[in-house]
N, C-alpha and C positions, 0 to 999 in steps of 0.2 A: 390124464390123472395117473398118479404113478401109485401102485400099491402097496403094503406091509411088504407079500411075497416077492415081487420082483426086487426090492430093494434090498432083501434079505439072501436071493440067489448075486445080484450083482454081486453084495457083500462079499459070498463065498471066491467069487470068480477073481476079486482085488485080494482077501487074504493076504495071499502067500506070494504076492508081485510085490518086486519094491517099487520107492516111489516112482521112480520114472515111469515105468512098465505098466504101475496103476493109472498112471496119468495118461498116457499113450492109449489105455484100452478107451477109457472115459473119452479122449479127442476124437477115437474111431467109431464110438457107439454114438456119439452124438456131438457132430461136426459142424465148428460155427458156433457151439452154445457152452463152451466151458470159459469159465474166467478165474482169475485169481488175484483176489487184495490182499496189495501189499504195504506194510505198515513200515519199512525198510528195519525190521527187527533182523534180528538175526536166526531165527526158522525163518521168518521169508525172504530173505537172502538167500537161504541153502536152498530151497524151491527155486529162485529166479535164478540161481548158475544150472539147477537140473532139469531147467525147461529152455535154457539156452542153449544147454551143452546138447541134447537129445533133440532139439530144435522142433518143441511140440509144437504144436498150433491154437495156443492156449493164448486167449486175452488178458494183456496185465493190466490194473489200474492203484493206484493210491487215491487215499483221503487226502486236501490238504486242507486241513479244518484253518487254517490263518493263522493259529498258535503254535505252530511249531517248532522244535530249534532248529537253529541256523545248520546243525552237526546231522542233522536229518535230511534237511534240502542239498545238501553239500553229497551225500552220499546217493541223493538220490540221481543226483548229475555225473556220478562218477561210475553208477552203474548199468546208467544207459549207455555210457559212452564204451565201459567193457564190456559189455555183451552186445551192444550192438542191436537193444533191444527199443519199442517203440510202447515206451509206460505213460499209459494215458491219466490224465489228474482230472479228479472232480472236484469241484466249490462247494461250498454250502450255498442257499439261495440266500445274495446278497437282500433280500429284503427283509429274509429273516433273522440274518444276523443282526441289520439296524435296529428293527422292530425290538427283540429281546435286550441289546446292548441300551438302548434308550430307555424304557422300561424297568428295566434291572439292573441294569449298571455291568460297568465293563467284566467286573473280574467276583458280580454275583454267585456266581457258581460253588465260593467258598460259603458262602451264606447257609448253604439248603441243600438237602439231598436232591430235593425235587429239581431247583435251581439249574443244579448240577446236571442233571439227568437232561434236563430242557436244554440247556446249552449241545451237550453231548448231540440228540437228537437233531436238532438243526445243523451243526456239524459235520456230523458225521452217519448216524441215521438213516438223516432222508438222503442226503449224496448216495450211498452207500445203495439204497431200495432203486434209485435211477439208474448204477453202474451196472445192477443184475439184471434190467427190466430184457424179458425176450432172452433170457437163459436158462441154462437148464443144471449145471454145473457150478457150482462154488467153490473153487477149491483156497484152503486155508490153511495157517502158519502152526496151528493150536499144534499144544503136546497138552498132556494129560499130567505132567510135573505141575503146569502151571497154578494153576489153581485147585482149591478142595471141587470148585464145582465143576470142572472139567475132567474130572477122575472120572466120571462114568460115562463120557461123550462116544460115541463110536467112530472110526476112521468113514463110515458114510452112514447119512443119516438125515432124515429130511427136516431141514428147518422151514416149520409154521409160520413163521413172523414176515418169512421171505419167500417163501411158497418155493423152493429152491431145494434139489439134494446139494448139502454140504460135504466135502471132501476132505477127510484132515490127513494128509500122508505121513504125516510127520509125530501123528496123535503118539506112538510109544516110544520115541527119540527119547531119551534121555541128553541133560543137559551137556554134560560129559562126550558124548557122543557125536551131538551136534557142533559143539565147539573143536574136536578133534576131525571132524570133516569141514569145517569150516579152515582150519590150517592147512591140511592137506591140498588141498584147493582153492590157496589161494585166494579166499572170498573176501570181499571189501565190508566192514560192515561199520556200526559206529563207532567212534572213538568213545563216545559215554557210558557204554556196556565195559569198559574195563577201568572208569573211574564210578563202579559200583551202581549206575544205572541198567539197570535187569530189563526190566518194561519200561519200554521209553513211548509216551503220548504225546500231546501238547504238554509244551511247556511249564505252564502255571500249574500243571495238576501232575509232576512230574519229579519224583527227590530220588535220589542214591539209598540204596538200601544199607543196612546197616549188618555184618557178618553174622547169619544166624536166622536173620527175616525172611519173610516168605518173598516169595520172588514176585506178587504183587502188591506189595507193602509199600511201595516205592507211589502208586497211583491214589490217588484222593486220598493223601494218607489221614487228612483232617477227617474224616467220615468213617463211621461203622457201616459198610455195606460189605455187598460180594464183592466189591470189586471189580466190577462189569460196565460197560459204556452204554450195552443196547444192542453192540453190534452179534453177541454171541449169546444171547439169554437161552437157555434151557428151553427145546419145544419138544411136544409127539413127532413121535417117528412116522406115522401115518397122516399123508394131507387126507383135510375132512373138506367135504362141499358143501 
């Protein structure tokens, strides 16, 4: 069981490391148990060239929830093939996909927040709780631009939902920043992020944003929520027994 304290000196010890170096200490304190989803956004493109290039020993996997675009799986074959790296894919459970598509209908999700949430979960979710099971490290794409309710996440931090510390290296990147190391280097990422998709999900729940929108405006734009799938909701910083 990991404490308030200990999480709070780690904190101090990652600070002032960049990403790499945070991520390097994180592989050496606890070996075998770090992982990182990747959504082939472009933060986690910049993570998978800086854990390629530094050659961590860091486990990568993607969702692939079935809805995907084509301009997603395309990239995802193009970046194993440059880096030379072995990104493992999870399913949803096929019985839960039928179950809910039979039930609700294919493209339900537009119907209902709840709908929506339901789909998300089977999805992406429960894949998502199976790819972490037996780790101890999360490491993740998030910036703190992205959303109102990521402005107060911390670069590590234990997520409750997933009984996991999460690791966001990338949490004070600015967009600007990221995109000018992203040139610099070369990095493959989608061709739909420069025909104004920002956050690219599945497909159907997936538009171009419009100059001026928030940069998750683009996702379940039909719906007043946070804007959130499930996989990133707000927890305590301290796991409880």
């Amino acid at each position: 069981m990991i404490q308030q304290n200990q999480i709070e000196e780690l904190s101090k010890r990652i600070d002032d490391l960049s990403a790499a170096e945070a991520m390097g200490l994180l592989c050496d304190l606890f070996p075998g148990e770090v992982v990182f989803s990747t959504s082939l956004g472009q933060e986690d493109q910049v993570i998978t060239q800086i854990i390629a290039k530094n050659q961590l020993p860091v486990e990568i996997f993607t969702l692939d929830t079935g809805r995907l675009f084509y301009e997603t799986y395309d990239l995802l074959a193009k970046t194993i093939i440059k880096y030379s790296l072995d990104i493992k894919t999870y399913y949803p459970n096929t019985h839960s996909v039928e179950k809910f598509v039979r039930e609700k209908g294919i493209n339900s999700f537009y119907e209902s927040v709840e709908n929506r949430k339901s789909c998300c979960y089977i999805r992406k979710v429960e894949p998502l709780k199976r790819a972490l099971e037996g780790k101890s490290i999360w490491i993740t794409g998030l910036r703190a631009e992205q959303s109102p309710n990521r402005k107060n996440m911390k670069k590590l931090e234990w997520d409750e939902g997933n009984h996991i510390l999460k690791f966001n290296p990338l949490l004070d990147w600015t967009m600007d920043g990221m995109l000018e190391y992203i040139k610099e280097n070369k990095i493959p990422y989608n061709p739909l992020h420069d025909k104004g998709y920002i956050s690219i999900g599945c497909a159907p729940c997936t538009r171009a944003i419009e100059p001026g929108e928030d940069p998750r405006a683009g996702r379940w734009w039909w719906e007043a929520s946070h804007k959130e799938c499930g996989l990133h909701e707000s927890s305590p910083v301290i796991q409880k027994n």
